[in-house]
N, C-alpha and C positions, 0 to 999 in steps of 0.2 A: 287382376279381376278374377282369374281362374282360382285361384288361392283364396279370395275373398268368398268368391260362392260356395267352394267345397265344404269351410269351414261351417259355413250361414248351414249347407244340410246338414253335418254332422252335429250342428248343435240345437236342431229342429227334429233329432230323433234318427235321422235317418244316419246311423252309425257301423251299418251293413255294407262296406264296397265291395262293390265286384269289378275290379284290375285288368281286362281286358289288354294282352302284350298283342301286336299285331308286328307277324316275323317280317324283316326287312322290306317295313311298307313298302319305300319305294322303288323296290328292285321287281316286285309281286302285282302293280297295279295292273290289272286285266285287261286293251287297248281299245277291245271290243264292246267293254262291259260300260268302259267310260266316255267311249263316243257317242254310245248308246243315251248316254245319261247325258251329254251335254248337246245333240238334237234335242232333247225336248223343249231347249231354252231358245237353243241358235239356228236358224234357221238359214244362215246365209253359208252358203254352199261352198267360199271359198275360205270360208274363216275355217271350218272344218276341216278343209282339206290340208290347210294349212300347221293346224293343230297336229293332225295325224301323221305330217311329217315331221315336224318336230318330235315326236312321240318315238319313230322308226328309224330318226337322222344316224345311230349308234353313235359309239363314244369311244376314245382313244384308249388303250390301256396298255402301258409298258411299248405304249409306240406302234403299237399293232389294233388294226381299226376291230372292231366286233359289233353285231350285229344288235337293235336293242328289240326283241319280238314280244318283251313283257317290260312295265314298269315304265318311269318314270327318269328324265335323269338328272340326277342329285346333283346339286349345285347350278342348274340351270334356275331362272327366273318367272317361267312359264310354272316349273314344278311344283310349287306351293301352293299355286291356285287351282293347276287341274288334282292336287289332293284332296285341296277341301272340296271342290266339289263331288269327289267322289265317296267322302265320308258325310258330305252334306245328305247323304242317303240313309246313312245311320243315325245324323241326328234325327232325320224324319219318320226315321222306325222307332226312334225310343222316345221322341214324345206321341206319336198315334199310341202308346203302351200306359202314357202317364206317368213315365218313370221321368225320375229325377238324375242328370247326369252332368258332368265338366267334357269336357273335351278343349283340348289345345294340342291343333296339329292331330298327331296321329298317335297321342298322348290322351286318355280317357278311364275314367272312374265313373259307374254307375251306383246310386246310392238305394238303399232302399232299407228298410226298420228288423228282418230278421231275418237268420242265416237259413233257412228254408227256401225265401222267397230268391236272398241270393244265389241259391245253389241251383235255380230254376231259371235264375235270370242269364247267369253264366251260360248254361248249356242253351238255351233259345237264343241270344243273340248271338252267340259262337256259330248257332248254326243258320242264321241268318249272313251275316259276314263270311262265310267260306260260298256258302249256296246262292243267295243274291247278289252278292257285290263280287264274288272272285278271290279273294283275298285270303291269307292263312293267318291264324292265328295261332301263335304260340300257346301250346298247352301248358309247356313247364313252365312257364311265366309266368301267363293268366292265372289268377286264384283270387280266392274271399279272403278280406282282410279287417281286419277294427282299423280304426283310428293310429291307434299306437306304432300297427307295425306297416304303415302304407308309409312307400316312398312316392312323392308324386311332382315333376317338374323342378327337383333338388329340394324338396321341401321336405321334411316329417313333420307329425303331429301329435300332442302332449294335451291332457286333460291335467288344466289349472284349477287346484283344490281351490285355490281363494275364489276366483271368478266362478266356479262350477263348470266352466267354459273349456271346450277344444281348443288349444290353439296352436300357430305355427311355429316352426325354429328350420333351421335349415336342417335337413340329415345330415345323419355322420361324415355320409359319405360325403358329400357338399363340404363338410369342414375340414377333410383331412385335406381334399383336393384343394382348396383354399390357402390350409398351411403348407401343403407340398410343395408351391407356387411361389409362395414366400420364398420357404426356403429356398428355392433354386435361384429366385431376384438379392439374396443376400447372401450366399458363393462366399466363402474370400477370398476363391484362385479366378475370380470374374473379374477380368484385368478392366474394368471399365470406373469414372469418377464416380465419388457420394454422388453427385449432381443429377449423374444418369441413371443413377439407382433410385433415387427419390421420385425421379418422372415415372419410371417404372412402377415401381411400389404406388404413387399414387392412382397410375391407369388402373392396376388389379385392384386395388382395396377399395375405389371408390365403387369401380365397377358390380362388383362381391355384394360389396354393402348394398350400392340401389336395386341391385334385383333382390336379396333379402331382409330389406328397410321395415317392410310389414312383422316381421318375427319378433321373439325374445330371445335376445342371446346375450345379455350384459356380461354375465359370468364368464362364459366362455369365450366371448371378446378382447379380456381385463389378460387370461390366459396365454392367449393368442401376441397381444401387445408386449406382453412382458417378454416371452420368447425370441420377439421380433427387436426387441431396443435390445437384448443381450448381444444378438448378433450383429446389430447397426457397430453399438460398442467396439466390438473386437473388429470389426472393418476399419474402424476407424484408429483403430490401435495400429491394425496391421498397416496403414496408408503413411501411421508415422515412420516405419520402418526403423531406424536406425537410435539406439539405446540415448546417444546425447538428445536428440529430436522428442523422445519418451517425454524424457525426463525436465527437458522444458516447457514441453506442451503442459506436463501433469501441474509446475509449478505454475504456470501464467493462467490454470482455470484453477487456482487458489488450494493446491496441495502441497503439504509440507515438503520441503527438499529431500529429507529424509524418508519421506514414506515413499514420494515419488519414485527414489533412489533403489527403496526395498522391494517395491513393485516390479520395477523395469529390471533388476538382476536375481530375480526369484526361478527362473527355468521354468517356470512352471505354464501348462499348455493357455491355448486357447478357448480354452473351456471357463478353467480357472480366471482368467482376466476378465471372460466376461461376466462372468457372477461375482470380483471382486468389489466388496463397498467403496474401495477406493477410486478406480475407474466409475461408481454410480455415482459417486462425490461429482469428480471432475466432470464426464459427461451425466450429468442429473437429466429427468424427464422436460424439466422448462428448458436447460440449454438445446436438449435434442428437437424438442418443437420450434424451437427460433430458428434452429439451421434447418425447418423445412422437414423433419421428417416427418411423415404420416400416423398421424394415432387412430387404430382402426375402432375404437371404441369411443373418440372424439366423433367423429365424422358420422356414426350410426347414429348415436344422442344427437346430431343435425337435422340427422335425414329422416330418422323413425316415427312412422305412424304406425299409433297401432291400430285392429283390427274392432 
């Protein structure tokens, strides 16, 4: 939904953001500033008091207890909530302003039609957020940005000539960490079965995929795919292990004995076998999906809606 709105301003003009980074939300939340702000809802005296030791209970670190006198503590389940109520502050300062803005978490983009009014917008609610709410914002972070070069929630964003439209793809960064991931689920020195690798590969790839389901990224999917059935490949070579086992495997998924034969006593690395046509003969795309493995460009063409 957050992805869905940003887009809807950026393609209604409003292609001015202003990036607001806020340095280690939760380490920075002010205890005073937020019980402050959550009396005006609560009234019952024990629920507060309650809160506010939660808030001071501190937290374990390397074994030795510490004190928490600012902030929030991460990974707690109380934490999320008493966030947003405390940026619930700021959403109610930037619509009394009429501006147009995303927030998710302590994640937020202010939209507005030109770099003037952004570079106005920046420095008043900067100084708003340090002076009313407590909180610090990152300066090196914070900045105005177009369309083109905003990272926001693993997302970036591309002006589609055909459509005339803004729209979404995942960022880079999102893709390499994506294929980094991969790669470490197909290892060859991962002593673990195909079986356990496919469960794996499917948790990440499905996962990947339904958080960026809304995007375009066919190209770079097709990319992704191919890399990824190279190395299933040579896993699979390597699980034969032993040159007679090769050479019968190659012939029983319908390769010559002879090529079989040239294949399996060739030296040459695992690099080479997996980009070999012979190995794409024998393990082809349809035999690799019948044994279950994941097509991460099948499973998007499932799930994808676009915007």
């Amino acid at each position: 939904m957050a992805i869905i709105q940003t887009v809807n301003y950026m393609n209604n003009g409003y292609d001015w953001l202003v990036d607001i980074d806020l340095e280690r939300f939760f380490d920075t939340v002010h205890h005073d500033k937020l019980m402050r702000i959550i009396s005006y809802t609560i009234e019952d005296g024990d629920v507060i008091s309650l809160i506010r030791k939660y808030l001071v209970s501190g937290v374990m670190k390397n074994g030795q207890y510490e004190e928490t006198p600012i902030g929030t503590p991460q990974g707690g389940n109380l934490s999320p909530l008493l966030s947003n109520i405390m940026l619930n502050e700021l959403d109610k300062e930037l619509e009394s302003r009429g501006l147009h803005f995303v927030r998710y978490a302590d994640d937020s983009i202010i939209f507005v039609k030109s770099e003037k009014s952004a570079q106005r917008v920046l420095q008043s609610v900067t100084t708003f957020i340090e002076k009313k709410l407590g909180l610090i914002v990152n300066a090196e972070k914070s900045q105005i940005s177009r369309p083109n070069g905003t990272k926001f929630l693993g997302f970036g964003f591309y002006f589609d000539r055909q459509t005339k439209k803004y729209q979404p793809r995942p960022h880079e960064d999102s893709f390499q960490k994506f294929q980094r991931r991969l790669s470490q689920l197909t290892k060859r020195n991962r002593s673990i079965s195909l079986d356990e690798r496919i469960v794996k590969l499917k948790q990440v790839i499905y996962g990947w995929v339904n958080y960026f389901r809304k995007a375009k990224m066919k190209q770079k999917l097709k990319e992704i795919d191919a890399k990824l059935r190279s190395r299933i490949r040579v896993i699979i070579w390597k699980h034969w292990k032993k040159n007679n086992k090769r050479i019968r495997s190659l012939i029983q998924l319908g390769i010559p004995e002879e090529e079989a034969k040239g294949l399996t006593y060739c030296r040459k690395g695992y690099r080479f076998i997996g980009l070999s046509k012979v190995v794409h003969r024998a393990l082809s795309n349809k035999r690799l999906k019948q044994r279950g493995i994941p097509f991460v460009l099948d499973y998007y063409l499932k799930v994808h809606t676009a915007i």
